[in-house]
Short mmCIF file of the C-alpha atoms (twelve columns), coordinates in Angstrom:
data_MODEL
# 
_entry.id   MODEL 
# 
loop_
_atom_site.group_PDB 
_atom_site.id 
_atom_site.type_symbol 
_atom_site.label_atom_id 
_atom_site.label_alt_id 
_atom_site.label_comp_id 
_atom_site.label_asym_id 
_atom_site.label_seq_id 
_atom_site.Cartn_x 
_atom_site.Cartn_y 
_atom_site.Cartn_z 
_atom_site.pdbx_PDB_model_num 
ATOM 1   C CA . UNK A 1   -114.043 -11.895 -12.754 1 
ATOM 2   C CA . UNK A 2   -117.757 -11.351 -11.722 1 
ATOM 3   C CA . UNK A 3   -119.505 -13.396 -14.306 1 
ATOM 4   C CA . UNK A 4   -117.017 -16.520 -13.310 1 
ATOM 5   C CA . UNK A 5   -118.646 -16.412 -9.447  1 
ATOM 6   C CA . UNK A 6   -122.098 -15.472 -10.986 1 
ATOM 7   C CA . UNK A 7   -123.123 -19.441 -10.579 1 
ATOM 8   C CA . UNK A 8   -121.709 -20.294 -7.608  1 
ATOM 9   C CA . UNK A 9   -122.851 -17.991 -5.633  1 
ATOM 10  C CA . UNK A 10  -126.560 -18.447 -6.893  1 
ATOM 11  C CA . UNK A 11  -126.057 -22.343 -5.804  1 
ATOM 12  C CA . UNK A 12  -124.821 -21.415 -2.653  1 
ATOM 13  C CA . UNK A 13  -127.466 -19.188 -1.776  1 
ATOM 14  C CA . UNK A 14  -130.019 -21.903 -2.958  1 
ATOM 15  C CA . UNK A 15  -128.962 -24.307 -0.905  1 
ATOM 16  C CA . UNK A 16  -128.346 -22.130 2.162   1 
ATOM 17  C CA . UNK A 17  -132.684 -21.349 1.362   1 
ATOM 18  C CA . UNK A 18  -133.118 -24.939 1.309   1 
ATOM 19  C CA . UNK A 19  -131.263 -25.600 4.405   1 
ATOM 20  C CA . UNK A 20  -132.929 -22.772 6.604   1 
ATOM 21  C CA . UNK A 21  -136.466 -24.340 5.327   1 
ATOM 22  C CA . UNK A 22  -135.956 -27.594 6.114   1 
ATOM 23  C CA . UNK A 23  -134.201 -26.571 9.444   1 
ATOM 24  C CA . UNK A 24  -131.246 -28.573 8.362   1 
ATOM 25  C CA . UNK A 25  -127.483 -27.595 7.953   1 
ATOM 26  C CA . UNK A 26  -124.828 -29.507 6.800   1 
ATOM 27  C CA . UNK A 27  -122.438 -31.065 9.383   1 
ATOM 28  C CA . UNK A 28  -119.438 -29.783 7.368   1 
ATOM 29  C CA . UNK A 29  -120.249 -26.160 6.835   1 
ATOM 30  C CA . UNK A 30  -118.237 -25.090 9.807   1 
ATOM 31  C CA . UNK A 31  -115.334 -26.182 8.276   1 
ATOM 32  C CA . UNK A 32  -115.520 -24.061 5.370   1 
ATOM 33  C CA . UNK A 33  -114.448 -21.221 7.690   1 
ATOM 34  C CA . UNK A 34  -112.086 -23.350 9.585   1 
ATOM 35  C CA . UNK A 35  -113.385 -22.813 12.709  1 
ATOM 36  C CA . UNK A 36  -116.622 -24.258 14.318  1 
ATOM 37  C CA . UNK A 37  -118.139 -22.523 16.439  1 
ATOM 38  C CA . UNK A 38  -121.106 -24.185 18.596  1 
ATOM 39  C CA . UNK A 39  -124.224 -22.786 18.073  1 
ATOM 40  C CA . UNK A 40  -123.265 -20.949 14.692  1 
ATOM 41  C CA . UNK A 41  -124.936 -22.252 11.979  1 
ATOM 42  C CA . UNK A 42  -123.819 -19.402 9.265   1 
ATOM 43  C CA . UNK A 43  -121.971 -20.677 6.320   1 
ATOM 44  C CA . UNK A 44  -118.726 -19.221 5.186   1 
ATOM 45  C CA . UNK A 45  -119.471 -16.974 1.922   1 
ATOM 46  C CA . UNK A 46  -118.115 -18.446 -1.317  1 
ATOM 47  C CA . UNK A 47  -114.761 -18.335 -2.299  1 
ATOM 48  C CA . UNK A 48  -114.196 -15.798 -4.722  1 
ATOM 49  C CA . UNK A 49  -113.380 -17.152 -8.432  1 
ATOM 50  C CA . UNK A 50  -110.495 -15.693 -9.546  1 
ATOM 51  C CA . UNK A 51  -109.938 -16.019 -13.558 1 
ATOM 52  C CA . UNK A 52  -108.498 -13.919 -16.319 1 
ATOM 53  C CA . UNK A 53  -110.404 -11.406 -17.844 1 
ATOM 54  C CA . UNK A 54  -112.134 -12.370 -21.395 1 
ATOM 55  C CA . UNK A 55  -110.220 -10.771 -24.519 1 
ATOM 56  C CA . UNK A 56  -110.895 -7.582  -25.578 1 
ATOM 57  C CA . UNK A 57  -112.739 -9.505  -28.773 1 
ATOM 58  C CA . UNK A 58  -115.139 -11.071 -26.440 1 
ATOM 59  C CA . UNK A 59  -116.399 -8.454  -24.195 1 
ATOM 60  C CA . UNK A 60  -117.033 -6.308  -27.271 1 
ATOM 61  C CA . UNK A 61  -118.821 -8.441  -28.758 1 
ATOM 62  C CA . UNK A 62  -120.803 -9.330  -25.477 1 
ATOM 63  C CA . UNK A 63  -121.415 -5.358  -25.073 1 
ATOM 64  C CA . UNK A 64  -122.987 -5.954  -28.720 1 
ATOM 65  C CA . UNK A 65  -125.215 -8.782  -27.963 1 
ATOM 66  C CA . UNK A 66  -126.418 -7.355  -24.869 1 
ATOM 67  C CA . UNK A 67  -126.434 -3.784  -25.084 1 
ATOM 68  C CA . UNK A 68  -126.811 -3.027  -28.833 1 
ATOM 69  C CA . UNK A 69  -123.829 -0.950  -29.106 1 
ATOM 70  C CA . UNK A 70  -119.624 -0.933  -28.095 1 
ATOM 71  C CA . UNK A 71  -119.318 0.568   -24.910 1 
ATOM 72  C CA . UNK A 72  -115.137 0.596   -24.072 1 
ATOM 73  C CA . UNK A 73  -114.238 0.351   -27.790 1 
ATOM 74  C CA . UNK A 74  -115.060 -0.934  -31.111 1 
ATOM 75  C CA . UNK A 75  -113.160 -4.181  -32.265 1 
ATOM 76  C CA . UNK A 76  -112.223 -2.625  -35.104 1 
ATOM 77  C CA . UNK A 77  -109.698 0.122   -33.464 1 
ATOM 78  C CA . UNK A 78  -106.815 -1.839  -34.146 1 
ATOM 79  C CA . UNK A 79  -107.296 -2.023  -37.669 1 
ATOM 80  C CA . UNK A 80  -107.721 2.142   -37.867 1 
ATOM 81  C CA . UNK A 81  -103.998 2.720   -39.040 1 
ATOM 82  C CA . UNK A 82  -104.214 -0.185  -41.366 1 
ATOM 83  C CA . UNK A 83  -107.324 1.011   -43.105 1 
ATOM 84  C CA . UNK A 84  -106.631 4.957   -43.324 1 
ATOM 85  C CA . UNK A 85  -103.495 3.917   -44.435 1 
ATOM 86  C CA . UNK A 86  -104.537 1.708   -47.336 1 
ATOM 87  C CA . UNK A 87  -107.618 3.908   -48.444 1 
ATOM 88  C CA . UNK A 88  -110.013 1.602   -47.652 1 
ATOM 89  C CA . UNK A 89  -113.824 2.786   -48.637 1 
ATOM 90  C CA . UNK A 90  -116.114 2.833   -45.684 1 
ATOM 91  C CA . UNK A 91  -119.480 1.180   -46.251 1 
ATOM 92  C CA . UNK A 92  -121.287 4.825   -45.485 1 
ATOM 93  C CA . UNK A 93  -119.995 5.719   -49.230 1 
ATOM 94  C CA . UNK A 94  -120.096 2.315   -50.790 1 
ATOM 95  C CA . UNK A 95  -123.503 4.032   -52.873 1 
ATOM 96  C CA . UNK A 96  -121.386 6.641   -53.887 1 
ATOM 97  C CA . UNK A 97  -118.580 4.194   -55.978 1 
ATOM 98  C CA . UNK A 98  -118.524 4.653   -59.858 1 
ATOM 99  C CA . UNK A 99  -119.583 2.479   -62.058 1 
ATOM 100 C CA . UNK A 100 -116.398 0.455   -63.282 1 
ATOM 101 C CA . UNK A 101 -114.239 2.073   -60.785 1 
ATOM 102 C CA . UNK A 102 -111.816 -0.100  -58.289 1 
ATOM 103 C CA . UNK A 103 -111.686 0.305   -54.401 1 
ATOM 104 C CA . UNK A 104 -110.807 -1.142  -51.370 1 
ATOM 105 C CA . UNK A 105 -113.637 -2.474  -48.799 1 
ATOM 106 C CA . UNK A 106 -113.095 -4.588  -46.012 1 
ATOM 107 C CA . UNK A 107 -114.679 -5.562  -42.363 1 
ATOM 108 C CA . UNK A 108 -115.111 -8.244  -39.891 1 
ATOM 109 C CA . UNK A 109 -116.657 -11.373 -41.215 1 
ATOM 110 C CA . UNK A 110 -119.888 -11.731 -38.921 1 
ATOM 111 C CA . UNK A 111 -121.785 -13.981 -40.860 1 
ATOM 112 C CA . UNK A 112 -121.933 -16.060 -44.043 1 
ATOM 113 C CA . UNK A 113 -124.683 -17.700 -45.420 1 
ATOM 114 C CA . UNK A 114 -123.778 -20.531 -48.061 1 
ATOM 115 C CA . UNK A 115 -126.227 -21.171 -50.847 1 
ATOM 116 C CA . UNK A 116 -126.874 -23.458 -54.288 1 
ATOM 117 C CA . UNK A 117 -128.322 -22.133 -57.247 1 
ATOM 118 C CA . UNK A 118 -130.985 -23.301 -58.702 1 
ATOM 119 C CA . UNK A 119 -127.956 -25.457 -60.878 1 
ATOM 120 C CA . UNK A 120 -126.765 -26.717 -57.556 1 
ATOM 121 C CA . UNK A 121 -123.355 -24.101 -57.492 1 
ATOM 122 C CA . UNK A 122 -122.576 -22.799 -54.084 1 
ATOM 123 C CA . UNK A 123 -122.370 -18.935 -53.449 1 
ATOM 124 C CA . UNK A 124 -122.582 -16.979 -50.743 1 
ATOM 125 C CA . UNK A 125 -123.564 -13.767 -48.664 1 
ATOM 126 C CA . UNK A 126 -121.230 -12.653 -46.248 1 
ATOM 127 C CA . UNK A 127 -121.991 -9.438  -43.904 1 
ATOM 128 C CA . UNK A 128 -119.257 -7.591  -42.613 1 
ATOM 129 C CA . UNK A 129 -118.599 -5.041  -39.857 1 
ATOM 130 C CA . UNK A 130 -116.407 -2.109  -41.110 1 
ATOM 131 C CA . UNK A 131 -115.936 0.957   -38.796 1 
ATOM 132 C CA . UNK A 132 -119.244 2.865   -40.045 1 
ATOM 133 C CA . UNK A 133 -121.599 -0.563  -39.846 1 
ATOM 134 C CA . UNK A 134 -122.810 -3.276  -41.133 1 
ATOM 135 C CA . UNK A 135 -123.250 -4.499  -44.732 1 
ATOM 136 C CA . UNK A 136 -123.245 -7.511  -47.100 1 
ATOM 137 C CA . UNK A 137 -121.215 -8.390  -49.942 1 
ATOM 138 C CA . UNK A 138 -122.786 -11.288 -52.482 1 
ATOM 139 C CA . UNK A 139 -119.966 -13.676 -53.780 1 
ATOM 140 C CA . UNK A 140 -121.147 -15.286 -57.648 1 
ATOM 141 C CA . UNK A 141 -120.245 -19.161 -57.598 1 
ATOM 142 C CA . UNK A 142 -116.512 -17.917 -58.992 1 
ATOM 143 C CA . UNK A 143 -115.597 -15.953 -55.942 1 
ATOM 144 C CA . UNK A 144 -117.239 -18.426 -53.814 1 
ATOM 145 C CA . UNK A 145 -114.852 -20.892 -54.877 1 
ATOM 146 C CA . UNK A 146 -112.023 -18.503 -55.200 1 
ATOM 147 C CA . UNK A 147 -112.444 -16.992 -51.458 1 
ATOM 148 C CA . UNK A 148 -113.729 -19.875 -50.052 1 
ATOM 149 C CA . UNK A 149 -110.643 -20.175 -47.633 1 
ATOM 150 C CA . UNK A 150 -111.189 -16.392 -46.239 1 
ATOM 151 C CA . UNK A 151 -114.842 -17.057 -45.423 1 
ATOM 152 C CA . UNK A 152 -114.562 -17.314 -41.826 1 
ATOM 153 C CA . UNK A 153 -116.363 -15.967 -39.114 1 
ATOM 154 C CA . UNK A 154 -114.520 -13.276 -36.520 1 
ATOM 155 C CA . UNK A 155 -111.940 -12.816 -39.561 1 
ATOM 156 C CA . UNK A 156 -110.919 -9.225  -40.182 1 
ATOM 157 C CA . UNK A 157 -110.364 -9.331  -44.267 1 
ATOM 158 C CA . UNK A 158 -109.194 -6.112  -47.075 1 
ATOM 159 C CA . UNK A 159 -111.391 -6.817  -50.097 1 
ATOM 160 C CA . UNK A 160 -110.915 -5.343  -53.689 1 
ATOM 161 C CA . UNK A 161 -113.872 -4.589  -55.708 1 
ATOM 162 C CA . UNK A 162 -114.900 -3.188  -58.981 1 
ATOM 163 C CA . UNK A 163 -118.126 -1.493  -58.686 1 
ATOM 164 C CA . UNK A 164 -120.556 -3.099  -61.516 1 
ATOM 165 C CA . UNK A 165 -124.452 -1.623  -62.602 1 
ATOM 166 C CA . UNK A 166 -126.355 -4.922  -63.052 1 
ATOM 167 C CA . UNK A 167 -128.753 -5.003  -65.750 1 
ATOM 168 C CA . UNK A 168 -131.963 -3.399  -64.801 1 
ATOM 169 C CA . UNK A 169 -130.854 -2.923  -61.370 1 
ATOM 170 C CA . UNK A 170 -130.247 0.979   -59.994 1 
ATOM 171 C CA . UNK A 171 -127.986 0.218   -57.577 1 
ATOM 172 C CA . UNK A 172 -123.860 -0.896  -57.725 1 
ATOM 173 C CA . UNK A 173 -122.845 -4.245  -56.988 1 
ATOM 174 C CA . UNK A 174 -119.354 -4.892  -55.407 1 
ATOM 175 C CA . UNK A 175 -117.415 -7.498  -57.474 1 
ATOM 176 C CA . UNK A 176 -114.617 -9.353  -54.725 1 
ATOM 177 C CA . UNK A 177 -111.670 -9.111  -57.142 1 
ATOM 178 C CA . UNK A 178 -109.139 -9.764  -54.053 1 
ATOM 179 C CA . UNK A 179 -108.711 -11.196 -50.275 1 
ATOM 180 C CA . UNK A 180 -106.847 -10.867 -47.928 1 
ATOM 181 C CA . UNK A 181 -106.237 -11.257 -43.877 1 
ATOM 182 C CA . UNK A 182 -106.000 -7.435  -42.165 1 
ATOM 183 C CA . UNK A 183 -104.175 -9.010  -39.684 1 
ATOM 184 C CA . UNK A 184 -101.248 -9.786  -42.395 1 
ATOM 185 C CA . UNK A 185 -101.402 -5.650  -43.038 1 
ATOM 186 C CA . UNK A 186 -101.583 -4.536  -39.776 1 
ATOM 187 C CA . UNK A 187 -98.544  -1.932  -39.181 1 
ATOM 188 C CA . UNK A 188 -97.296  -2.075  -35.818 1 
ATOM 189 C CA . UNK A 189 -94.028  -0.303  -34.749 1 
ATOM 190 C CA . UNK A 190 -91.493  -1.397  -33.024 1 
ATOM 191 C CA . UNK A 191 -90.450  0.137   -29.017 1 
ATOM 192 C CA . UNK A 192 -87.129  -1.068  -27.556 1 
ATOM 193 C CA . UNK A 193 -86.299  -0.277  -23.980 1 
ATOM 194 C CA . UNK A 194 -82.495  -0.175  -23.307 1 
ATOM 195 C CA . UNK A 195 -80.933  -0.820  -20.295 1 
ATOM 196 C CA . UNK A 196 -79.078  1.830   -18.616 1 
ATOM 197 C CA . UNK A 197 -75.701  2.859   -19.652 1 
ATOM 198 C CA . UNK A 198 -75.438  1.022   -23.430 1 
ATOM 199 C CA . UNK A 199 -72.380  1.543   -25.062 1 
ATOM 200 C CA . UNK A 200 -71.972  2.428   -28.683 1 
ATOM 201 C CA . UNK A 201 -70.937  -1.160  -29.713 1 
ATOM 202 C CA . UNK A 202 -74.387  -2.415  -28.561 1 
ATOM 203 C CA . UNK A 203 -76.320  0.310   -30.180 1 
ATOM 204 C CA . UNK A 204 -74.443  -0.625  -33.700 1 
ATOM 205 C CA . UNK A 205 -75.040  -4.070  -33.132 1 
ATOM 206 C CA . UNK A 206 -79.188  -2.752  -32.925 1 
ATOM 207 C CA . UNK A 207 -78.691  -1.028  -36.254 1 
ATOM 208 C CA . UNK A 208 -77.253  -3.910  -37.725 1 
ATOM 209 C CA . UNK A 209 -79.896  -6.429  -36.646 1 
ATOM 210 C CA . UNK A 210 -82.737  -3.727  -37.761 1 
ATOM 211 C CA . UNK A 211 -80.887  -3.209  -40.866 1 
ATOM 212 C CA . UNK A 212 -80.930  -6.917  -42.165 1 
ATOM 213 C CA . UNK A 213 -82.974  -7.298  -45.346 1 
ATOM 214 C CA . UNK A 214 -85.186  -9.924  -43.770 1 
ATOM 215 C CA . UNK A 215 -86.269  -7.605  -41.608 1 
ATOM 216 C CA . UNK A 216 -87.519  -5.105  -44.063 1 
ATOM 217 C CA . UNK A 217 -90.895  -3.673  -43.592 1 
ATOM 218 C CA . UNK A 218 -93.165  -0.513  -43.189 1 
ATOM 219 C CA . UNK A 219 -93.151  -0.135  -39.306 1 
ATOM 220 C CA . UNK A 220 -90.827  2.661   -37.165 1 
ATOM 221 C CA . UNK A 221 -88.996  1.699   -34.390 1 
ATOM 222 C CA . UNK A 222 -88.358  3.843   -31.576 1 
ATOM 223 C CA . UNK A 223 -85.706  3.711   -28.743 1 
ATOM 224 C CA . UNK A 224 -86.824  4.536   -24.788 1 
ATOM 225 C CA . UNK A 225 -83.372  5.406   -23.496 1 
ATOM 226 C CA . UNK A 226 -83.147  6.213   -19.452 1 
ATOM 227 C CA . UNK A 227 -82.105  9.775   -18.137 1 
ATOM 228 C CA . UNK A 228 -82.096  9.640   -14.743 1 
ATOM 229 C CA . UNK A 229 -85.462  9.509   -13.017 1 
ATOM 230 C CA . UNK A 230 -86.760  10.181  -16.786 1 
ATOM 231 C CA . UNK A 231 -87.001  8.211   -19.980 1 
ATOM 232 C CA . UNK A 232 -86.325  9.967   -23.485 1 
ATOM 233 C CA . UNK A 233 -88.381  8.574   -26.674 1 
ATOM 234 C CA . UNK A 234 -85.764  8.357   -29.837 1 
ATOM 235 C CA . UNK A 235 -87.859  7.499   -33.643 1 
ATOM 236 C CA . UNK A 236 -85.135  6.320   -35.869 1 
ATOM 237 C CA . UNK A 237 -84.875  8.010   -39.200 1 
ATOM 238 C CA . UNK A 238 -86.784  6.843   -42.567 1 
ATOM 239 C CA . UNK A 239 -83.491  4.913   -43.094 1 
ATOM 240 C CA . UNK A 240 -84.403  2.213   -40.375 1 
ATOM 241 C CA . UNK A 241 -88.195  0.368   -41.391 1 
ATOM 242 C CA . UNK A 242 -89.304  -2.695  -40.671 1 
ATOM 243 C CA . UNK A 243 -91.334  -5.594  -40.256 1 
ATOM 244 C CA . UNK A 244 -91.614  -6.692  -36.346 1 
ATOM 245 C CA . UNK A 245 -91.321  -9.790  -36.805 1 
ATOM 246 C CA . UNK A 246 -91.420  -12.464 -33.957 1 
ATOM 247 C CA . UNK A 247 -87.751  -13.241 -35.203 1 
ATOM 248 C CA . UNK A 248 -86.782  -9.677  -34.886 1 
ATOM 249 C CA . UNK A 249 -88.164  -9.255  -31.239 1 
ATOM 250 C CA . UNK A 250 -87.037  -12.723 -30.529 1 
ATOM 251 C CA . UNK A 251 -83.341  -11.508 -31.979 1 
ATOM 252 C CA . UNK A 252 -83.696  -8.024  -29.908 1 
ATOM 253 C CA . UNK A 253 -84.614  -9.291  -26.361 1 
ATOM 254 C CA . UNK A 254 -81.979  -11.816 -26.365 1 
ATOM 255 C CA . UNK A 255 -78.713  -8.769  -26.278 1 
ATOM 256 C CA . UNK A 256 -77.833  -8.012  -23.380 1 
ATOM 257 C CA . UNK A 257 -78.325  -3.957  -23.825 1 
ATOM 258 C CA . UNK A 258 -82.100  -5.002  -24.559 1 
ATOM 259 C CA . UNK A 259 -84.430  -4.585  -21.208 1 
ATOM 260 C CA . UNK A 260 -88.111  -5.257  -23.530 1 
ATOM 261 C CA . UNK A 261 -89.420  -4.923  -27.086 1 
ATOM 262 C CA . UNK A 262 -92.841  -4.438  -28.217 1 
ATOM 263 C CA . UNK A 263 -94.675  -3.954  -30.802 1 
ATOM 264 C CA . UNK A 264 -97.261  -1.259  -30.264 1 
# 
């Protein structure tokens, strides 16, 4: 990665500066190329650095920092299903809730700021990211304690409200009435790849293993069967839904008809 050589080469070109001002060089340089060479005082570049790139969590929020905005995606993308899915309120119509009535917010925890009342009882303002912005939710000393354990920065969390009209206030307050980790919701669906030529025995012994009741869930699963130079995408029927486990992958990849599994 470029940032991982960023350093290095600054020192090497630093002391290289040094070296041609002083009108020294080091005895050993030559050997960096593996050759000396009389006469040649040049210094071998820097090895390149090679590392694995940062998570996709980490450059986004880098592009953030630096750039004020997500330039190759938005950290909440993988949640998109999830929240369409559940009918989860964006904070763009948050002002638009009615009094009393219950919905579904949610976001990525990026800060929370822990506080005593003037009775010395903790509560808290947490600001979330949700797919439209950023906005705060205030957490009374009873959901402080309640959600205390969800309160954690980076943390992708479904929160249901009631919408409440504080007394001499003009504007709704969201009441936490629930928690809960995203990443727990998240549907994901399941892709096997066969291998070439599986009989019907093996296929039956797939429907079996996707059929167990432990395996339940809410996510398709779809075969990629080889034709030739081609390969065919199969979705199982409604009959077939479940929860891609890492048991169930685990269980999958280890039959022999089985070439990968993923859940996508």
């Amino acid at each position: 990665m470029l940032f991982a050589g960023i350093d290095a080469a600054v020192q090497n070109g630093s002391r290289m500066q040094a070296d041609a001002a002083s009108g020294q060089g080091n005895f050993f340089d030559n050997f960096d190329t593996g050759v000396a060479q009389e006469g040649d005082s040049k210094k071998a570049p820097p090895r390149e650095i090679m590392i694995e790139e940062w998570p996709e969590d980490k450059l986004l929020s880098l592009e953030k920092e630096v750039l004020g905005t997500y330039i190759t995606g938005h950290p909440f993308a993988k949640y998109m299903r999830t929240w369409k899915k559940l009918g989860m309120l964006s904070s763009r119509k948050h002002a638009d809730a009615q009094v009393n009535s219950k919905f579904r917010i949610g976001g990525i925890v990026r800060s929370i700021q822990e506080r005593l009342t003037k009775q010395g009882k903790p509560f808290a303002i947490i600001t979330l990211e949700d797919p439209d912005g950023i906005y705060e939710l205030f957490l009374s000393t009873a959901n402080y304690e309640t959600f205390h354990s969800f309160l954690i920065a980076g943390t992708a969390l479904l929160i249901e409200v009631t919408a409440r009209l504080p007394e001499g206030r003009d504007r709704i307050q969201m009441v936490a009435k629930k928690m809960q980790f995203l990443d727990d919701l998240v549907t994901q669906d399941l892709h096997i790849l066969l291998q070439p030529e599986t009989s019907n025995d093996e296929l039956h012994e797939i429907r079996e293993t996707l059929l167990a009741e432990k395996h339940r869930g809410e996510s398709s699963v779809y075969f990629h069967v080889k034709d030739g130079k081609r390969t065919i995408l199969v979705r199982t029927g409604h009959v077939i839904r479940i929860h891609p486990s890492e048991e169930l992958i685990s269980s999958l990849t280890a039959l022999r008809c089985v070439q990968e599994v993923k859940s996508l």
